[in-house]
C-alpha positions in Angstrom: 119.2 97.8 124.2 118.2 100.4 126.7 115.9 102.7 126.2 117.9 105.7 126.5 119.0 105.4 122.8 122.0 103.4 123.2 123.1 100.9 120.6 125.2 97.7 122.1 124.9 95.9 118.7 123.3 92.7 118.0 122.6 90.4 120.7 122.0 86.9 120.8 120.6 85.2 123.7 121.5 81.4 122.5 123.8 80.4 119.4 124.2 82.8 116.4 124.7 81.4 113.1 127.6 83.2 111.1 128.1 83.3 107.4 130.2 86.5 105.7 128.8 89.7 106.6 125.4 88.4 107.8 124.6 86.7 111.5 121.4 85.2 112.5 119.8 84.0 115.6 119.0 80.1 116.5 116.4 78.0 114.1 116.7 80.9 111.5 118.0 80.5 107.6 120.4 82.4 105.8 121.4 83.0 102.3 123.2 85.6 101.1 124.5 87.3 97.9 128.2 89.1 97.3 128.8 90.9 94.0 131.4 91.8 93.2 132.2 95.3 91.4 134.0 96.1 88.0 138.1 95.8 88.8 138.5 99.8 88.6 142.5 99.8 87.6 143.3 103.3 86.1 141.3 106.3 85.6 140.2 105.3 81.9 138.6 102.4 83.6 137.0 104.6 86.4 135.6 107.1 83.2 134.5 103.9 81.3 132.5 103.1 84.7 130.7 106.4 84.8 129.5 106.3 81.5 128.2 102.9 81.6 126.1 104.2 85.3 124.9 107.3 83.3 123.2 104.9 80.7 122.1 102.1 83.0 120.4 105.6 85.0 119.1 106.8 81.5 117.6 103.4 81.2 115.7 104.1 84.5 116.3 101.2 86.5 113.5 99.9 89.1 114.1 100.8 92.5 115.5 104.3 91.0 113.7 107.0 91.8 114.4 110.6 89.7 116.7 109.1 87.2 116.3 111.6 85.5 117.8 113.8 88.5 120.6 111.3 88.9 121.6 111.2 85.8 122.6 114.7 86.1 124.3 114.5 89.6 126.1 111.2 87.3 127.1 113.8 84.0 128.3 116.0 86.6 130.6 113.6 87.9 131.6 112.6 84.5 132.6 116.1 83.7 134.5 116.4 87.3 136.5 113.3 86.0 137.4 114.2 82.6 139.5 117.5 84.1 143.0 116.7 84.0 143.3 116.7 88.0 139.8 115.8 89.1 138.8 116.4 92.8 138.1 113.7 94.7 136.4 115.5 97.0 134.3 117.0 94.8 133.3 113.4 93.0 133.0 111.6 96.4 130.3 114.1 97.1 127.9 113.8 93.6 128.9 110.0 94.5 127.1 109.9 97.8 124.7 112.1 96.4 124.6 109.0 93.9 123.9 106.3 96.7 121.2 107.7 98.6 119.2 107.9 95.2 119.5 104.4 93.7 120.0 102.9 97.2 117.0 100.4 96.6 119.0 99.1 93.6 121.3 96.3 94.3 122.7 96.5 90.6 123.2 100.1 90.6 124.5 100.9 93.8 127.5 98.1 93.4 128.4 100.2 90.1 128.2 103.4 92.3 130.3 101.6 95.5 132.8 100.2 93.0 133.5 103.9 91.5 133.5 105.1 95.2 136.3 102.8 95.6 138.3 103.4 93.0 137.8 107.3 93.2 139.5 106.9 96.6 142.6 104.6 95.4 142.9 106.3 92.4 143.1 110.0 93.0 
């Protein structure tokens, strides 16, 4: 990588070991988790996934900081979704909002990435 600030991606000078998402240089080990998120179908499922992140928020998770705050960034959202034409816009935004607070919590950020998804193929 030059020094300028240019990124040319990861860069291998020997073999590279490849598994899923993750890649790793020669004489290194690997191991890697994928979880998958709740099967979002229909918007009663994508409510029913709200409420259950704003009680694992009001159970303040580790790796959560401000709960407290998030849970109300999470009602919000739950109150955006429960209109009878909810914005997706509006919910994609308290959703990232969402992420960069419990981003150091694998559990709760897959429940907040599998609503992301199913806000965008649902609405």
């Amino acid at each position: 990588m030059s020094s300028s600030g240019d990124n040319y991606g990861v860069q291998f000078g020997h073999s590279a070991k490849v598994s899923g998402g993750i890649i790793a240089g020669a004489g290194s080990w690997v191991q890697g988790n994928q979880v998958q998120g709740a099967d979002l179908e229909d918007l009663a499922g994508l409510r029913a996934a709200l409420d259950s992140l704003v009680d694992q928020l009001r159970a303040s998770p580790a790796g959560v900081e401000d709960p407290g705050a998030l849970v109300e960034i999470a009602t919000s959202a739950q109150q955006e979704m429960n209109k009878d034409k909810p914005n997706k816009h509006i919910l994609g935004g308290l959703l990232q909002a969402l992420m960069a607070g419990v981003q150091n919590s694998a559990l709760v950020a897959n429940a907040v990435l599998a609503i992301q998804h199913a806000v965008i193929a649902l609405l």
